[in-house]
VOBAGU-464121 format. One line per field, with one value per residue: residue in one letter; z, y, x of N, C-alpha, C, CB in turn; residue number from 1. Coordinates in steps of 0.001 Angstrom, whole numbers, padded with zeros to 6 digits. Glycine has a CB too. Layout:
res <- c(A,...)
nc3 <- c(Z,...)
nc2 <- c(Y,...)
nc1 <- c(X,...)
cac3 <- c(Z,...)
cac2 <- c(Y,...)
cac1 <- c(X,...)
cc3 <- c(Z,...)
cc2 <- c(Y,...)
cc1 <- c(X,...)
cbc3 <- c(Z,...)
cbc2 <- c(Y,...)
cbc1 <- c(X,...)
n <- c(NUM,...)
END
This chain:
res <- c(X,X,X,X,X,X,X,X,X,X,X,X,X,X,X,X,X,X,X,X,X,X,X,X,X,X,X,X,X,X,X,X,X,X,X,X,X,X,X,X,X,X,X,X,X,X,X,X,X,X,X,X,X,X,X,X,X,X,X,X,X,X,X,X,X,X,X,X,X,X,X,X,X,X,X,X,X,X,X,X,X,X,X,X,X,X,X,X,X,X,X,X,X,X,X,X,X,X,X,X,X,X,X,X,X,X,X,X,X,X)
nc3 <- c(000000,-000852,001230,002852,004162,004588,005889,008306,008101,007193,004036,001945,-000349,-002739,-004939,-006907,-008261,-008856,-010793,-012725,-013183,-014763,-016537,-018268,-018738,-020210,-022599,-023583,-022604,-021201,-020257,-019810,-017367,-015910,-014933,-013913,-011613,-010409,-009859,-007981,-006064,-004990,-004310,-001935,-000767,000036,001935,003830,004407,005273,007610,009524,009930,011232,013049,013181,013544,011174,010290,008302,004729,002703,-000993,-004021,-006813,-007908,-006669,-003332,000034,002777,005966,009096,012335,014399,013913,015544,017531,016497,016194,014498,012911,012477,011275,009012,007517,007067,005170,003001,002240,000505,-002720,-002550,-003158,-005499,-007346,-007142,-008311,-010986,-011770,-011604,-013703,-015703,-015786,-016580,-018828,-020489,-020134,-022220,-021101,-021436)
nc2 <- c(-001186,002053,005116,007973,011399,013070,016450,015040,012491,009334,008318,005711,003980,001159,-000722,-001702,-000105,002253,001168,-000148,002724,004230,002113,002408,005202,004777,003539,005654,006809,009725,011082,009967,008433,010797,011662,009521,009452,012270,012229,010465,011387,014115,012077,010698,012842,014259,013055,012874,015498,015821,014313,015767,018089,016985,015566,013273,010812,009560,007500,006307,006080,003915,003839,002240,-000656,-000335,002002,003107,003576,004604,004747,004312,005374,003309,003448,002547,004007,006752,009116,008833,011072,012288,009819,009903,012529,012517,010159,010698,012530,011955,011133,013369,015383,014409,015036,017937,018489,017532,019124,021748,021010,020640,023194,025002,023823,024105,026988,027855,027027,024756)
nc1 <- c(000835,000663,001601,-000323,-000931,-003498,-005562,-005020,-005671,-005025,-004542,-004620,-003281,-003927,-001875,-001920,-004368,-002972,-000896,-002835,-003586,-001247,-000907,-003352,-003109,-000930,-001899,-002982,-005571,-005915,-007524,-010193,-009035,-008259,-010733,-012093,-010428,-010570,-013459,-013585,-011885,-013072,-015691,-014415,-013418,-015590,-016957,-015049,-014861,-017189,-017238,-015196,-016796,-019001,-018007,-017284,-014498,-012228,-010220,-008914,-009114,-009105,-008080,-009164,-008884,-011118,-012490,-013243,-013175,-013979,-012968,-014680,-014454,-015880,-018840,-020868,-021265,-021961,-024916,-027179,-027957,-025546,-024240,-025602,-025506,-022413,-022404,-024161,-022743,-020996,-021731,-023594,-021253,-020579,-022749,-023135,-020263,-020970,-023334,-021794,-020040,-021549,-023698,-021033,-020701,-023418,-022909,-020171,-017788,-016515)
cac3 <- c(000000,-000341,002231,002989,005252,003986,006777,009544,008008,006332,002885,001141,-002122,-003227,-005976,-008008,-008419,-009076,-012208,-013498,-013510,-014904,-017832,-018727,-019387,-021625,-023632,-024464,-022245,-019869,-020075,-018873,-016226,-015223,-014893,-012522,-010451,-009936,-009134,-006703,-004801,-004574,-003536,-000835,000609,000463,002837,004581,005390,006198,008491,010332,010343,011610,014815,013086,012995,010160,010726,006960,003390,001278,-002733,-004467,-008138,-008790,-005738,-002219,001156,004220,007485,010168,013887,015544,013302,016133,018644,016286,016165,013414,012043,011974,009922,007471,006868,006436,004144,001845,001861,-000806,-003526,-002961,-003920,-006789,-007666,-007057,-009370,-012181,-011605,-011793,-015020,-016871,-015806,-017879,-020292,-020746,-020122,-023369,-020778,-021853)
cac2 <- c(000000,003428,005953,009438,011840,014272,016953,014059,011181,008427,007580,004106,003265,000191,-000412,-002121,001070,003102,000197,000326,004180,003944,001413,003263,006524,004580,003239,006633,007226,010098,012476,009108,007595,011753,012185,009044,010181,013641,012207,009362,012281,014213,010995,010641,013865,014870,011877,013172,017245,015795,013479,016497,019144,016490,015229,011861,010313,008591,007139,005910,006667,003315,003973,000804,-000074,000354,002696,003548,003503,005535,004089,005065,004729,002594,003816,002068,005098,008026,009540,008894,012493,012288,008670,010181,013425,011612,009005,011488,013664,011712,011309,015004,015955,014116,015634,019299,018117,017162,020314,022460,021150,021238,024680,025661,023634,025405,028586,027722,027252,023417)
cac1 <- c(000000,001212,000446,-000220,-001580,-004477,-005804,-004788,-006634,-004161,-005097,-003633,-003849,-003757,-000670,-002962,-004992,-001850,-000706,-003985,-004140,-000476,-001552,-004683,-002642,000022,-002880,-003940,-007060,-005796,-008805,-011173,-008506,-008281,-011917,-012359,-009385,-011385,-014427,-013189,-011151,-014356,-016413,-014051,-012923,-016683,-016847,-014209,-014991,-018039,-017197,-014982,-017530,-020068,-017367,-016829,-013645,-012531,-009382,-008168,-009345,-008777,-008444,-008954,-008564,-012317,-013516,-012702,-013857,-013940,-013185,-015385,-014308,-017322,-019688,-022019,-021417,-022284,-025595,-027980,-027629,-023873,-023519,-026679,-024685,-021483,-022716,-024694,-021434,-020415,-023060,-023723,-020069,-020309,-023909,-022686,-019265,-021956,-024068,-020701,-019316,-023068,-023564,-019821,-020765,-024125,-021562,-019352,-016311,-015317)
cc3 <- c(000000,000304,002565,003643,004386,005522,007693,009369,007000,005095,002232,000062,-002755,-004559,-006854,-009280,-009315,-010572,-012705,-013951,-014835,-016883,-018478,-019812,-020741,-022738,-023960,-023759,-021059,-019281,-018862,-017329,-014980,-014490,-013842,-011236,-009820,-009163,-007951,-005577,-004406,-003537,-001999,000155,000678,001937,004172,005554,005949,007653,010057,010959,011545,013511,014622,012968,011757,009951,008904,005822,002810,-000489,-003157,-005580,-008636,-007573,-004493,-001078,002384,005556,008432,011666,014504,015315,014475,017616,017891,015974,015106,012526,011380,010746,009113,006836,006338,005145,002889,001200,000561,-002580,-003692,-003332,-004989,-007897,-007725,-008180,-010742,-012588,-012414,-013453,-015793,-017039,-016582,-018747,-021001,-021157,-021335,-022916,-021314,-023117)
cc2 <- c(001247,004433,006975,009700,013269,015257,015780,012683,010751,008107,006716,003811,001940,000143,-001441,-001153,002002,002072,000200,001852,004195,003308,001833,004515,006066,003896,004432,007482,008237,011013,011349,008453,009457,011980,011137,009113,011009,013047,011455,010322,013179,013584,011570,011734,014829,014265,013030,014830,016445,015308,014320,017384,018320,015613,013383,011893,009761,008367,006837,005952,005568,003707,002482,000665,000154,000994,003000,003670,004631,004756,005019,004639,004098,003180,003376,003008,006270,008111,009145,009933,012583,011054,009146,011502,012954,010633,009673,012076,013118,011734,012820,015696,015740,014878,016721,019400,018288,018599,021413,022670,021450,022444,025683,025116,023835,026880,028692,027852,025784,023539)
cc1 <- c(000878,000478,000780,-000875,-002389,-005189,-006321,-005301,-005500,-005313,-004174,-004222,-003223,-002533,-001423,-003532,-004031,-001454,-001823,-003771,-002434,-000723,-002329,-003616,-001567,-000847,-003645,-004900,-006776,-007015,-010115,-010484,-008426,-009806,-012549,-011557,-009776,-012847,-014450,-012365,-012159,-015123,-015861,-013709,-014651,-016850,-015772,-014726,-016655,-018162,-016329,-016033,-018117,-019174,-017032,-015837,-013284,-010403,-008284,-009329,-009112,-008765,-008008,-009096,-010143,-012785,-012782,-013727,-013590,-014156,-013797,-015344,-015342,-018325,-021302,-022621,-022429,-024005,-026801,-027596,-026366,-023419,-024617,-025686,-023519,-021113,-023512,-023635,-020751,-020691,-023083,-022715,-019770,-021371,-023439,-021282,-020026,-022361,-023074,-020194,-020386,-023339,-021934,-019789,-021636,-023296,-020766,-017819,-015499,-016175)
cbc3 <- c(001214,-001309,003470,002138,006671,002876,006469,010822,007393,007282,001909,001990,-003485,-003470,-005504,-007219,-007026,-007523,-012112,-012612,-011528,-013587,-017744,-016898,-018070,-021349,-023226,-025420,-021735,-019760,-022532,-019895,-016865,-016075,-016353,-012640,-010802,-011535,-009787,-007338,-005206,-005412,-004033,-000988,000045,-000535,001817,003579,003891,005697,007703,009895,009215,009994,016546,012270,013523,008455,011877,007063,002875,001345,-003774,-003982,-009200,-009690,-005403,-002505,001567,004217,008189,009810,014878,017228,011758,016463,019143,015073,016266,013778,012937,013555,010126,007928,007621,007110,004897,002207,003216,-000559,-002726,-001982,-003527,-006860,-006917,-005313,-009165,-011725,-009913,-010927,-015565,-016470,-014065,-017751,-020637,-019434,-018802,-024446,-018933,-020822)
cbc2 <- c(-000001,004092,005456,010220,012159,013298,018011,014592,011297,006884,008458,002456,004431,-000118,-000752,-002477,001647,003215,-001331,000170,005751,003215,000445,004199,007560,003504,002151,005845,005828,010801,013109,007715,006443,012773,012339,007887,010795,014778,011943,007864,013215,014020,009175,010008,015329,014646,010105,013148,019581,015388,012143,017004,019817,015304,015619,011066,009829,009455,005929,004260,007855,002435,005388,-000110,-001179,-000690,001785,004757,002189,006698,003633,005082,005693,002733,003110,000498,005807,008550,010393,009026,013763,011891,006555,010915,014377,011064,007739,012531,013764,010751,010711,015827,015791,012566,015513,019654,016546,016126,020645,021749,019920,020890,024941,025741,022702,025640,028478,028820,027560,021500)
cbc1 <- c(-000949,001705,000043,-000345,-000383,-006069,-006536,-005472,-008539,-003542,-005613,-003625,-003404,-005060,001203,-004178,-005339,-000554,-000279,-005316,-004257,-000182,-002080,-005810,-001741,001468,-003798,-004804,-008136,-004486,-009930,-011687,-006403,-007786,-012591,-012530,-008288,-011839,-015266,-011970,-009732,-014882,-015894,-013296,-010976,-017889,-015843,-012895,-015192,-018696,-016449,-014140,-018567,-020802,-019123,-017206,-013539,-013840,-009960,-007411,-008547,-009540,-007343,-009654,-007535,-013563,-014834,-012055,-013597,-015182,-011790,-016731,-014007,-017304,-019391,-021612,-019718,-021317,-025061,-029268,-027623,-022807,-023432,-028911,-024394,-021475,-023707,-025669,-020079,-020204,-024495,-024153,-019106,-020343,-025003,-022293,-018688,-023386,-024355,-019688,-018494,-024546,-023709,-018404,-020580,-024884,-020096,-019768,-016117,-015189)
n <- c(1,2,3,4,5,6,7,8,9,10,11,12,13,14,15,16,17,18,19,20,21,22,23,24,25,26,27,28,29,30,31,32,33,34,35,36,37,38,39,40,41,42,43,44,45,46,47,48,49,50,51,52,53,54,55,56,57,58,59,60,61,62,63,64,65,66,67,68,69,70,71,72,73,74,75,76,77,78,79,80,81,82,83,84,85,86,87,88,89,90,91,92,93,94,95,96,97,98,99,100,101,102,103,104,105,106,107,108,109,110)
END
């Protein structure tokens, strides 16, 4: 695994993930291997600020070669409110991503 530290939360990425992404780009496809890179860092660090604002922990970040996870400290303590905000946080970063680029591409910016 390789590993890093993002505002205090370890993220590991699988070296799978990383040779895939790797392979992809020398076959040509960097715009599609870029464009799930963006949205999977999204996914997850929506996940993530949410999971600060909201007082969750979240201890590690997996990236895996198709997706990623969010560890959640004892997901069996927190609140209702806190694992629903958390768990939306992601979806809705990707939704608001979507929103973003349609609206400049309405705009005539891409």
């Amino acid at each position: 695994m390789i590993r890093f530290r993002v505002m205090g939360v370890q993220v590991s990425l699988h070296p799978l993930g990383a040779l895939m992404a790797l392979l992809a780009l020398a076959l040509g496809i960097r715009g599609e291997v870029l464009a799930v890179l963006l949205a999977l860092a999204i996914h997850e660090g929506a996940h993530m600020c949410a999971a600060l604002l909201a007082g969750v922990r979240i201890p590690e970040i997996r990236l895996l070669p198709f997706g990623g996870s969010a560890h959640i400290e004892n997901p069996y303590s927190l609140r209702p409110g806190q694992l629903l905000f958390t768990a939306l946080a992601g979806p809705a970063g990707n939704m608001a991503a979507i929103m973003l680029c349609a609206a400049a591409g309405w705009g005539g910016a891409l």
